[in-house]
N, C-alpha and C positions, 0 to 999 in steps of 0.2 A: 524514577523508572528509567529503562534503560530502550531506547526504540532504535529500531533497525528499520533504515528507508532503503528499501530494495529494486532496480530498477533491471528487469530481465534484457539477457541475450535475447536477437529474434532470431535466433539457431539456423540463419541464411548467412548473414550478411558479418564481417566479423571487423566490420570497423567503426573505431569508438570516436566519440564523442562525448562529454560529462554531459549530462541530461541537468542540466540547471532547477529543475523542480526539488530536485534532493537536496540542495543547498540552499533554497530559497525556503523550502519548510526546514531545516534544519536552524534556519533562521530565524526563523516563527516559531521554534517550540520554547513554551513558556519555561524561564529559569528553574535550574535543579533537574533538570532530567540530563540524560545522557543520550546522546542521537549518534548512531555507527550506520556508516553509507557502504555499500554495496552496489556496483553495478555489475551487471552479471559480462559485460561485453569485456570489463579489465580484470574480473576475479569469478571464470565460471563456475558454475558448481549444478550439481542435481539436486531433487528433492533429496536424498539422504544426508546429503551434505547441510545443505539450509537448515532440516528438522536438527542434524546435531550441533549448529551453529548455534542457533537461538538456546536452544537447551544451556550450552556448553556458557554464553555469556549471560544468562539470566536475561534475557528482551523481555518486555512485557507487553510491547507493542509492536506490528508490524506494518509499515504502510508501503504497500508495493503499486505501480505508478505503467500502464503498457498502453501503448498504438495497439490498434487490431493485429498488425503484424507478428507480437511480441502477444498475443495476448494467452492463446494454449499454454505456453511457456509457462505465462504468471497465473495462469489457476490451478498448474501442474505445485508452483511454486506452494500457493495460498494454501492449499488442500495439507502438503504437510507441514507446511507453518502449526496450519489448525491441528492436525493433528497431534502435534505436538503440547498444543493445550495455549498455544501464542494467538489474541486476537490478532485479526488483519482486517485491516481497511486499504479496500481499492479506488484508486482513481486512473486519470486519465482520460484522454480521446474515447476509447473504447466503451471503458466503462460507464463514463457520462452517458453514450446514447444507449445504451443497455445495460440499465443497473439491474432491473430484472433477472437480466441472464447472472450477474455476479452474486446476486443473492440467492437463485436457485428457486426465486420464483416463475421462470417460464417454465416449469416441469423437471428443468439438469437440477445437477447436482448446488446445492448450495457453497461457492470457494471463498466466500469475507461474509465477515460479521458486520462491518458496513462498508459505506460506500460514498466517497466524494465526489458531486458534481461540479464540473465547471474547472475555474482555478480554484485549488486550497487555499490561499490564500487568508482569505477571511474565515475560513472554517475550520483550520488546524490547530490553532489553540484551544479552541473547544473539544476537539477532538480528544485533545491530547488529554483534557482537564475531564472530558466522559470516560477517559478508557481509566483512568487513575481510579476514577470512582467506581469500575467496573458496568457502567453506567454507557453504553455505546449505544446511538441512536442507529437505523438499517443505514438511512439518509441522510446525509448530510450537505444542504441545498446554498450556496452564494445567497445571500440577501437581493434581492430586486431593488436596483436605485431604479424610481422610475423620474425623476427629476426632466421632463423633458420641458 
């Protein structure tokens, strides 16, 4: 499978930094898949642009990554990911404390098919290994070490 980790412009501020989570799950994705990075701050684009992206390289996956700051941005993003027929899963600051709002269960519109808390870390090769089987959970929650 072919996944696009996408990390938005926050359409203020126009200075970049590599966001180290793209690399770090790009790292964690389980062997034989193909992982293309995008950060929207070195390569901006619109939703029309994204929707013929993923189309254009065959993605089968999307996992896009925003601060509240950045966060409009990535559900403008998500929306036509989705509508393009590409799952997405969000994470991040934001979307951890409001996975609600990104699933479209507080009443808005629903922008990922699911949603990483925490750091991905421990959860991204599952992820990666649900979405192959088309098989994606809404949640996707860190294990609790409670080791104290």
């Amino acid at each position: 499978m072919r996944i696009l980790l996408y990390n938005p412009d926050n359409g203020v501020t126009r200075n970049f930094m590599p966001h180290l989570w793209m690399f770090l799950l790009q790292a964690l994705t389980p062997p034989g898949h193909e992982v293309l990075l995008i950060d929207g701050n070195a390569k901006p684009m619109d939703e029309a642009q994204i929707a013929q992206f993923v189309r254009d390289q065959n993605i089968g996956l999307v996992g896009i990554g925003a601060m509240t700051r950045m966060v409009a941005k990535a559900y403008r993003m998500a929306d036509a990911i989705r509508a393009a027929g590409v799952p997405v899963v969000m994470g991040g600051p934001h979307v951890t404390e409001e996975a609600d709002e990104a699933l479209g269960r507080d009443g808005g519109p629903r922008h990922a098919d699911a949603v990483a808390l925490g750091e991905a870390d421990e959860t991204w090769p599952q992820i990666v290994k649900d979405a192959v089987r088309g098989a994606l959970k809404e949640i996707y929650a860190p294990v609790q070490n409670h080791n104290s």
